[in-house]
C-alpha positions in Angstrom: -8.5 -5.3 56.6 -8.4 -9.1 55.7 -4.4 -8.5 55.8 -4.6 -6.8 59.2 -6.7 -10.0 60.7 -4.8 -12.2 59.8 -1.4 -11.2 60.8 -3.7 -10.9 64.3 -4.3 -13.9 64.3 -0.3 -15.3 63.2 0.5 -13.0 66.9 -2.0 -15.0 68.5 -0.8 -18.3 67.9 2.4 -16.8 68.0 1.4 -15.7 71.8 -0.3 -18.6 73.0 2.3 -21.2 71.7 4.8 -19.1 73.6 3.2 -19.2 77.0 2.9 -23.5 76.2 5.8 -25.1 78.6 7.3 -28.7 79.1 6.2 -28.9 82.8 9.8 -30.8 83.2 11.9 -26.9 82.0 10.5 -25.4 85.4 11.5 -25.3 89.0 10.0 -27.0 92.2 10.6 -25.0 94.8 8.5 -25.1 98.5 5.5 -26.5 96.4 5.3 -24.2 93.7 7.0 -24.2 89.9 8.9 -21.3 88.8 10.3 -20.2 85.7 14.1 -20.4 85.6 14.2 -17.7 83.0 12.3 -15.1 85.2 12.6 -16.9 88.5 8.9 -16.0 89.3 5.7 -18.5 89.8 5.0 -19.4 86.4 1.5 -19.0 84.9 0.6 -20.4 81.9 -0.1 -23.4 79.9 1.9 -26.7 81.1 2.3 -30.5 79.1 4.1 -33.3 80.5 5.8 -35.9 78.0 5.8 -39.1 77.8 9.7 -41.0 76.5 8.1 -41.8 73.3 7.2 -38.2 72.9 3.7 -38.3 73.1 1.4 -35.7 75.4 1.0 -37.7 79.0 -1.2 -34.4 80.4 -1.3 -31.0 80.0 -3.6 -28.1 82.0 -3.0 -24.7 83.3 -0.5 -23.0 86.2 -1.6 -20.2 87.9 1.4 -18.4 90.0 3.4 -21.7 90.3 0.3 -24.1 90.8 -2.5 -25.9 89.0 -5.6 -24.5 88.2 -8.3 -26.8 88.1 -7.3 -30.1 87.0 -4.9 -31.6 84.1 -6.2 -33.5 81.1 -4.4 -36.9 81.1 -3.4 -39.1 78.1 -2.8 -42.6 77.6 0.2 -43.8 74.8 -2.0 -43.4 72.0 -3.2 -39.9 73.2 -6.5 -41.1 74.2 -8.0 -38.9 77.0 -8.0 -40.8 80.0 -8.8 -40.8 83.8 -6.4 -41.3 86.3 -6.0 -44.6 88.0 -5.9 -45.6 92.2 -2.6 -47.4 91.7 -4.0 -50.2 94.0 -6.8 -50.9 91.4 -4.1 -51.9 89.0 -2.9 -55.3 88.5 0.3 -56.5 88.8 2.3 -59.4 86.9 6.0 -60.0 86.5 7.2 -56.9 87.8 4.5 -54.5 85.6 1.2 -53.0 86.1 -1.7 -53.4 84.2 -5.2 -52.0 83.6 -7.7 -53.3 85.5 -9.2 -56.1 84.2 -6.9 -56.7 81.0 -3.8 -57.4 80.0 -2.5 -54.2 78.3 0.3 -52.6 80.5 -0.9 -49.0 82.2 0.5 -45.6 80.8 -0.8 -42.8 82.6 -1.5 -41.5 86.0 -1.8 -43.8 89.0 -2.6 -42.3 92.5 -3.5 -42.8 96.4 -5.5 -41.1 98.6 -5.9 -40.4 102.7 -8.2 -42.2 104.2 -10.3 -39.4 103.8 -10.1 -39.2 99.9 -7.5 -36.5 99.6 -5.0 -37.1 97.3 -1.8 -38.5 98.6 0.1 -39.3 95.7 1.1 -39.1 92.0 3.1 -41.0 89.9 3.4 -41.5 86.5 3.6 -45.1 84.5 5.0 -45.9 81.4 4.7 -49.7 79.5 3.4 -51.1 83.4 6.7 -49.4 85.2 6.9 -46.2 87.1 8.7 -43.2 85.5 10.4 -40.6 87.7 9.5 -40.1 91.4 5.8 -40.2 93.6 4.9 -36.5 94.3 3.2 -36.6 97.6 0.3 -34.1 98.8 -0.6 -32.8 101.9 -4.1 -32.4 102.8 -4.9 -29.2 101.1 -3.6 -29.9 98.1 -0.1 -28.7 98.2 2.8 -30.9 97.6 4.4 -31.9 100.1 7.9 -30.9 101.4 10.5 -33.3 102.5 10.2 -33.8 106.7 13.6 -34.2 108.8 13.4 -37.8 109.0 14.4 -37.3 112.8 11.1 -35.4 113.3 9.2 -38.5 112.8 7.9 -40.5 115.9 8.8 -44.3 115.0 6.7 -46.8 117.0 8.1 -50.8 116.4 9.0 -50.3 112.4 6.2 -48.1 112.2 7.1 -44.2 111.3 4.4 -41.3 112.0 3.7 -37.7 111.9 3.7 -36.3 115.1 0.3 -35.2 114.2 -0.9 -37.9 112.5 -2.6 -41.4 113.7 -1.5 -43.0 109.9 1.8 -44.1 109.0 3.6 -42.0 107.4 3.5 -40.6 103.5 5.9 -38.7 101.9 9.3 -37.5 101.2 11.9 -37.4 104.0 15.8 -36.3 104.4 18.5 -36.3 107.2 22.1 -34.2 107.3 25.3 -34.6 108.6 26.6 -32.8 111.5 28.5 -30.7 109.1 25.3 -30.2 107.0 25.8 -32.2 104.3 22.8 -33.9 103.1 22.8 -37.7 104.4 20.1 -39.1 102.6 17.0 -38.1 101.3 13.6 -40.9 99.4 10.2 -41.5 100.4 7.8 -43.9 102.3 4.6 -45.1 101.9 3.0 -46.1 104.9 6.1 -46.3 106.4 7.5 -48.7 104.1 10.4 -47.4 101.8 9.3 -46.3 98.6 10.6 -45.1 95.1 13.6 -43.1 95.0 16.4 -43.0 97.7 19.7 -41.3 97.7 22.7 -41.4 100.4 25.6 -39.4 100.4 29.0 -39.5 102.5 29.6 -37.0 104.8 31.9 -35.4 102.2 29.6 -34.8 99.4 30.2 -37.7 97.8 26.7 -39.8 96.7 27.4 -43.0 98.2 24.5 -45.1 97.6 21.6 -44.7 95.0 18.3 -47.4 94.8 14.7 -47.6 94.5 11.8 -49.3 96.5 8.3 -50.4 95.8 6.2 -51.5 98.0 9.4 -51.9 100.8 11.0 -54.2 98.4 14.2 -53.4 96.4 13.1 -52.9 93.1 14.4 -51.0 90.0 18.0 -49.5 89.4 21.0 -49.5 92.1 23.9 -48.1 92.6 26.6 -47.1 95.4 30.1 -45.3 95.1 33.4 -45.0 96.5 33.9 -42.6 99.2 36.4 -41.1 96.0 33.4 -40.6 94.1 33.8 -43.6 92.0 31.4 -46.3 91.2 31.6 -49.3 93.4 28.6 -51.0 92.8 25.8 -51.5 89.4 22.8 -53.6 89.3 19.0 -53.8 89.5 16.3 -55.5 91.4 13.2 -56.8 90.4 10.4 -57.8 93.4 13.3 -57.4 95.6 15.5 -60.1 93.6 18.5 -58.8 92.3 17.9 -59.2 88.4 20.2 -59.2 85.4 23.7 -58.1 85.2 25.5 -56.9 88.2 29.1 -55.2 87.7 31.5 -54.1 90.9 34.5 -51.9 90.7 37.8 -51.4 92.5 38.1 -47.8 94.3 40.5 -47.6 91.5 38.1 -47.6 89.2 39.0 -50.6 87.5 36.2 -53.7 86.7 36.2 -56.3 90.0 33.1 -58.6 88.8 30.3 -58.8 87.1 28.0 -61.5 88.1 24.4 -62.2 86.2 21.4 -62.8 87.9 17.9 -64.1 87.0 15.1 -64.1 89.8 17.9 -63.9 92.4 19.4 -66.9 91.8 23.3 -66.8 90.1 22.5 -67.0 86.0 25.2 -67.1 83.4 28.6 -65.8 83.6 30.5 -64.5 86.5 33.2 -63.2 85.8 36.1 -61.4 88.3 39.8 -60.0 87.7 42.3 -59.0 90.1 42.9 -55.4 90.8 45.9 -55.8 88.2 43.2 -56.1 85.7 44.3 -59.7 84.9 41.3 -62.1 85.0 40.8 -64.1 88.6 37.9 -66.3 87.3 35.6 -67.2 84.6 32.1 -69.0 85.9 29.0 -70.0 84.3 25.8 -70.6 86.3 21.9 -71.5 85.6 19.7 -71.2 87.9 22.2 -71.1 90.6 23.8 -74.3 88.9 27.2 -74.6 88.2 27.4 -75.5 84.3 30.2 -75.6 81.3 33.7 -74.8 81.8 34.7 -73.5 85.2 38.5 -71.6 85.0 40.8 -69.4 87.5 43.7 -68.1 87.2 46.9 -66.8 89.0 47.3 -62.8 89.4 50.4 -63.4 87.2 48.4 -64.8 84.4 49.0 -68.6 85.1 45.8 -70.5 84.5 45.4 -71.8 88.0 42.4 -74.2 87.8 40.1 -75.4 84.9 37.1 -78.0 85.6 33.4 -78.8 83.9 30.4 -79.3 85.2 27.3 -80.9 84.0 23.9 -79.5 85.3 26.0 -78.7 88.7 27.9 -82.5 88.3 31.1 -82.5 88.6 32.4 -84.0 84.8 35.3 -84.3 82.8 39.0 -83.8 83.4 39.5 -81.2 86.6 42.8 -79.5 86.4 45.3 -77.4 88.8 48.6 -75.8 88.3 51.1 -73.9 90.9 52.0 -70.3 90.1 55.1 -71.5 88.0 53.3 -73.1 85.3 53.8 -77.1 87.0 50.4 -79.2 86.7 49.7 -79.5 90.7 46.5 -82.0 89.9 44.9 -84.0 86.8 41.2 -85.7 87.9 38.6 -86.8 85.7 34.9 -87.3 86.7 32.2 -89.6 85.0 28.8 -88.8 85.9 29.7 -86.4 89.1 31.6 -89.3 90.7 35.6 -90.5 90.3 36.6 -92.1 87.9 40.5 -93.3 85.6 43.5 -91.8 86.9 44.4 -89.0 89.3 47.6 -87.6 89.4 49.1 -85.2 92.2 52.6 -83.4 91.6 54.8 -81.2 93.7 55.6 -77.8 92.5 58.9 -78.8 90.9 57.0 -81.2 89.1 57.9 -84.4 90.3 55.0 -86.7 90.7 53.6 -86.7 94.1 50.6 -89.1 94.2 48.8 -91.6 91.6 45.3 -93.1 92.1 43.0 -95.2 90.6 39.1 -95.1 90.3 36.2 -96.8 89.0 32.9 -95.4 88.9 33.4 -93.6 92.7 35.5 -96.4 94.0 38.7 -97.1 94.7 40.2 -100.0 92.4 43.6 -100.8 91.2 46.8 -99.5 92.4 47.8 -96.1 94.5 51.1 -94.6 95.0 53.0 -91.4 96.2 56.4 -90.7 96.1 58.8 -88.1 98.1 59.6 -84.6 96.7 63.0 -86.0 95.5 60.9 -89.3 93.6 62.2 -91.6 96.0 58.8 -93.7 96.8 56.6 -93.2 99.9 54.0 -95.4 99.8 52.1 -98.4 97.5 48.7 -99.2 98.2 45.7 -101.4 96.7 42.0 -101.3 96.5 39.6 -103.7 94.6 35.6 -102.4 94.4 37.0 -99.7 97.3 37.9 -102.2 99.8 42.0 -102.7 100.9 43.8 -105.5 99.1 47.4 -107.2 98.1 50.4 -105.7 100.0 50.5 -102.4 101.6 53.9 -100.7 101.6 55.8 -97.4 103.2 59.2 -96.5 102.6 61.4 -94.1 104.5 63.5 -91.7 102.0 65.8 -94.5 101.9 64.1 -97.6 104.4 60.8 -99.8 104.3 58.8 -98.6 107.4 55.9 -100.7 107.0 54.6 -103.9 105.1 51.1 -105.5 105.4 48.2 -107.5 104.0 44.4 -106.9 103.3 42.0 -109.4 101.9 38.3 -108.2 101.2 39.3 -104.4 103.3 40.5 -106.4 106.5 43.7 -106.9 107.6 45.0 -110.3 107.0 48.7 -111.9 107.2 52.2 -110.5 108.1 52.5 -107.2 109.2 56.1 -105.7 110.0 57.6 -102.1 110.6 61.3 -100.7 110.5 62.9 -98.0 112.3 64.6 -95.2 110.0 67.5 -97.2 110.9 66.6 -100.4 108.7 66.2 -102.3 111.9 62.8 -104.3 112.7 60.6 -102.5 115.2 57.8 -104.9 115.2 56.5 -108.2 113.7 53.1 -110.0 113.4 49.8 -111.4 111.7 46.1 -110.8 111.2 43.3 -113.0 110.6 40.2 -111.5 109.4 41.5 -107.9 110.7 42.3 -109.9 114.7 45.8 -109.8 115.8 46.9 -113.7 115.2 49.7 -116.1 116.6 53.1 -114.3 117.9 53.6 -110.6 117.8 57.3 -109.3 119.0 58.7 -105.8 119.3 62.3 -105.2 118.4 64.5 -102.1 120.5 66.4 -99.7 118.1 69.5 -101.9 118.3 67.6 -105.2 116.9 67.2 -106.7 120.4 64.0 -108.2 121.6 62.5 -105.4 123.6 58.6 -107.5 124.3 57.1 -111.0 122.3 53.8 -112.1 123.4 51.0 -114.4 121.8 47.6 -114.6 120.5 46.3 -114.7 124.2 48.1 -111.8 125.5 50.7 -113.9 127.2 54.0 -112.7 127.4 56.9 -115.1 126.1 60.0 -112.9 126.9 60.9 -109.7 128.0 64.2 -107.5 128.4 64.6 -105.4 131.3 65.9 -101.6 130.0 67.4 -99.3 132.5 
């Protein structure tokens, strides 16, 4: 007999361990769970999981529905009662028990105004897990509603029906009834999950709200079903490593973000797959070594920054491998040498700084090294002898002292003949000026008073 009971009691267990189901193996369908393996209304005993495997609730299903009410857990499988989700506190981005600072894990819900239960959703270490199930008044969860069926009034969305903003899931379709998009608001606002797809099928953008702020994991897609776009927000910030793709599927960018604001490296190739840039960034700061490159490979510009200063030697090359451009900073200003070249590498222009200013000597040269012009500065004012040369002639000679023009000034045709001829004083015209015709004859002379001394007549 003892025999007899106890193999009773093995069916038992047997039989009531059986009839136990993850809540997460069944079907929603029109507010009720089914079972896929019999496609009928389950009934039965249900437990929902949390990621680290412990119980988060469990209860009872009558024909596809809760009967009574589900015990709930918290992470250390103490029972618990649910929480109104806006009696929790919030801090960097989680949720937290009232009144501590231990981060929630359980049920959070709303309610109607009057006290019905509006919503569910599940939190795990302060964050929400999986999507808000929303309730109509009796109870029943609520289907998604034609998001065209909704009476919009300023950025306000209602019910028909209803005098509150609205709750709940929503959807829209294509004319060719594809599903357009489908998420959830609350009180109008968007809120948790939201999907859109293009008219072909294809998911073309997926992201989550709280509260009617971007928040929580993004994503959108070529209309070829490829990735396009991989990131997340925090508070509505875009928040740690971004990465972009090419509708070829190959890597565009990946940028880094903290709080928003541009943090760390940036990075970006052409569609090639060859790098385009390499960028560092803290806070939205330009920092460290700053380099781009040519689509054929060819480093294309290198430069430093300090702290978002400009510092160091700043570099440029053409395509073909010439240098294009060789400047050095001190302290975010200019400073030593600068050197321009043309892209068959001749030199194309030299200049000279000190601390920000102009000092010392500045040339620049034709394409062919012939030289174009010779200029000086002292503590950024214009000194000593100015000169400018034709490919092959002077053009123009003249004199600064202390950044004002003072002495001889004279300027050439292409020719080699004079064009014109005269002096400053403390940057004033001075004394005799005369202008020369093409073929070296006096064309007009006049003097410091603006009186004419001679004149040719020209037909």
């Amino acid at each position: 007999v003892r025999i007899h009971l106890f193999y009773i009691f093995i069916l038992f267990i047997i039989s009531g361990c059986s009839n136990l189901v993850n809540e997460d193996t069944l079907s929603l369908y029109r507010g009720l769970y089914y079972n896929p393996s019999d496609g009928k209304p389950y009934t039965g005993k249900v437990y929902k999981l949390y990621s680290n495997g412990l119980k988060m609730r469990d209860g009872y299903f009558d024909i596809g529905t809760i009967d009574g009410s589900y015990t709930y857990y918290d992470n250390k499988g103490t029972i618990i009662k649910p929480i109104e989700e806006n009696k929790l506190h919030f801090e960097n981005g989680k949720k937290y028990f009232p009144d501590t600072d231990s981060e929630y894990w359980g049920l959070a819900f709303g309610n109607y105004q009057t006290s019905e239960t509006l919503f569910e959703v599940f939190y795990e270490e302060g964050k929400v897990v999986g999507d808000y199930t929303y309730f109509n008044y009796d109870g029943s969860i609520k289907p998604p509603i034609f998001l065209s069926l909704l009476v919009r009034r300023g950025d306000v969305f209602y019910q028909e029906t209803s005098p509150e903003p609205y709750t709940g899931p929503v959807f829209d379709l294509w004319e060719n009834g594809n599903k357009m998009l489908e998420g959830s608001f609350k009180n109008s606002v968007k809120d948790g999950r939201w999907m859109e797809w293009f008219e072909n099928g294809q998911p073309e953008k997926r992201y989550t709200y709280r509260y009617g702020q971007k928040h929580g994991y993004w994503a959108e897609w070529h209309n070829n079903g490829l990735l396009s776009v991989e990131g997340s927000y925090i508070d509505g910030k875009e928040d740690g490593s971004w990465s972009y793709w090419y509708r070829t599927g190959k890597k565009e960018r990946i940028v880094n973000y903290k709080d928003g604001w541009w943090n760390g490296k940036s990075q970006r190739w052409f569609l090639n797959g060859q790098m385009m840039e390499n960028l560092t960034y803290k806070d939205q700061v330009p920092v460290g070594k700053w380099q781009y490159w040519f689509e054929n490979g060819q480093l294309k510009e290198e430069k430093n920054y300090d702290n978002g200063i400009p510092a160091g030697n700043w570099i440029q090359y053409y395509a073909n491998g010439f240098m294009k451009k060789k400047t050095n900073y001190s302290s975010g200003k200019e400073d030593g040498k600068w050197v321009y070249w043309y892209d068959n590498g001749q030199k194309k222009e030299e200049k000279n700084y000190i601390n920000g200013k102009k000092d010392g000597k500045w040339e620049s040269w034709y394409n062919d090294g012939t030289k174009k012009e010779e200029r000086y500065y002292t503590n950024d004012l214009k000194s000593g002898v100015w000169k400018e040369w034709y490919e092959l002639q002077p053009r123009e000679e003249r004199r600064y002292t202390d950044g004002k023009l003072n002495g001889s000034r004279r300027k050439w045709y292409s020719n080699g003949k004079l064009k014109e001829e005269g002096s400053y004083k403390n940057g004033k015209e001075n004394g005799r000026w005369t202008y020369y015709l093409e073929d070296g004859a006096i064309e007009t002379s006049y003097d410091i008073k603006g009186n004419f001394l001679s004149r040719i007549n020209v037909d």
